[in-house]
C-alpha positions in Angstrom: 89.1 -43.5 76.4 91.8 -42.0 78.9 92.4 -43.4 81.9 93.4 -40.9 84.6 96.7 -41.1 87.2 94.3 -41.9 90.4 93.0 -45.0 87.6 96.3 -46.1 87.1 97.9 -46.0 90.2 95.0 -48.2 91.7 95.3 -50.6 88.7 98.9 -51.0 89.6 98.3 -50.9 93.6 96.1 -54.1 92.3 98.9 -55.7 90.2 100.9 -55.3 93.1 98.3 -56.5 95.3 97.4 -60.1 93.3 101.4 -60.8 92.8 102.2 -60.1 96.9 98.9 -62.6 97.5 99.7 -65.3 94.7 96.5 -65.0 93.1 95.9 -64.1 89.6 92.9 -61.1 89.1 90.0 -63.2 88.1 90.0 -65.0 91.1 90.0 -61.9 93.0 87.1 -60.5 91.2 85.1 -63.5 92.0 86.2 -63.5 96.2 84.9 -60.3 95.8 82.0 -60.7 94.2 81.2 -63.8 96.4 82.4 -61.3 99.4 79.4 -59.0 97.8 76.8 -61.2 98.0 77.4 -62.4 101.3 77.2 -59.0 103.0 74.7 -58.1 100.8 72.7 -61.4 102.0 73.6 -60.8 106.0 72.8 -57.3 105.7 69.2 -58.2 104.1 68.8 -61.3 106.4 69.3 -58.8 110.0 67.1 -56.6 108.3 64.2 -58.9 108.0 65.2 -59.8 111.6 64.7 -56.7 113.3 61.5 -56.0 111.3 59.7 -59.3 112.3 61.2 -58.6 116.0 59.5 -54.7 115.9 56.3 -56.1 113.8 55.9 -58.5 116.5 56.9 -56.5 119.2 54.3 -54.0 118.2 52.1 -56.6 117.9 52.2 -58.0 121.3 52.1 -54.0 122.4 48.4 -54.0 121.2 47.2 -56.8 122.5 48.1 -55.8 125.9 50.7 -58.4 126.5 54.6 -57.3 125.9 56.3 -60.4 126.0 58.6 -60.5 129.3 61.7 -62.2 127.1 61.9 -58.5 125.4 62.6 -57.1 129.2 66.1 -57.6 130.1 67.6 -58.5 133.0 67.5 -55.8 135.5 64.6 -54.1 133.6 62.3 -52.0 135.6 58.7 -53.0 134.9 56.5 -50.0 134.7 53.3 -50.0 136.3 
């Protein structure tokens, strides 16, 4: 297995990287794992978000009745 120059300037760049910080590399993989799952979990909790918000939304849309908190202030009611 050969590693290329781009791989071994960013494995050095990291070296650098972990001695500038004070932190050996295993604790930076797992801050950035645990950075990982965090986004990953934000990103899959705003998604749910908006879908309930539209599903309901949509909802409400069919019945008749859009609810008056999803008018802003200043919205123009149409008639």
């Amino acid at each position: 297995m050969s590693i290329s120059i781009t791989e071994m300037e960013t494995l050095q760049t990291l070296g650098r990287l972990t001695r500038e910080l004070g932190i050996s590399s295993g604790t930076l993989i797992i801050v950035l794992v645990l950075l990982y799952f965090i986004i990953k979990w934000g990103v899959s909790a705003g998604i749910k978000s908006a879908y309930d918000d539209i599903h309901a939304c949509k909802s409400f849309e069919e019945d008749g009745n859009a609810p008056e908190s999803r008018n802003g202030p200043g919205a123009v009611k149409s008639s």
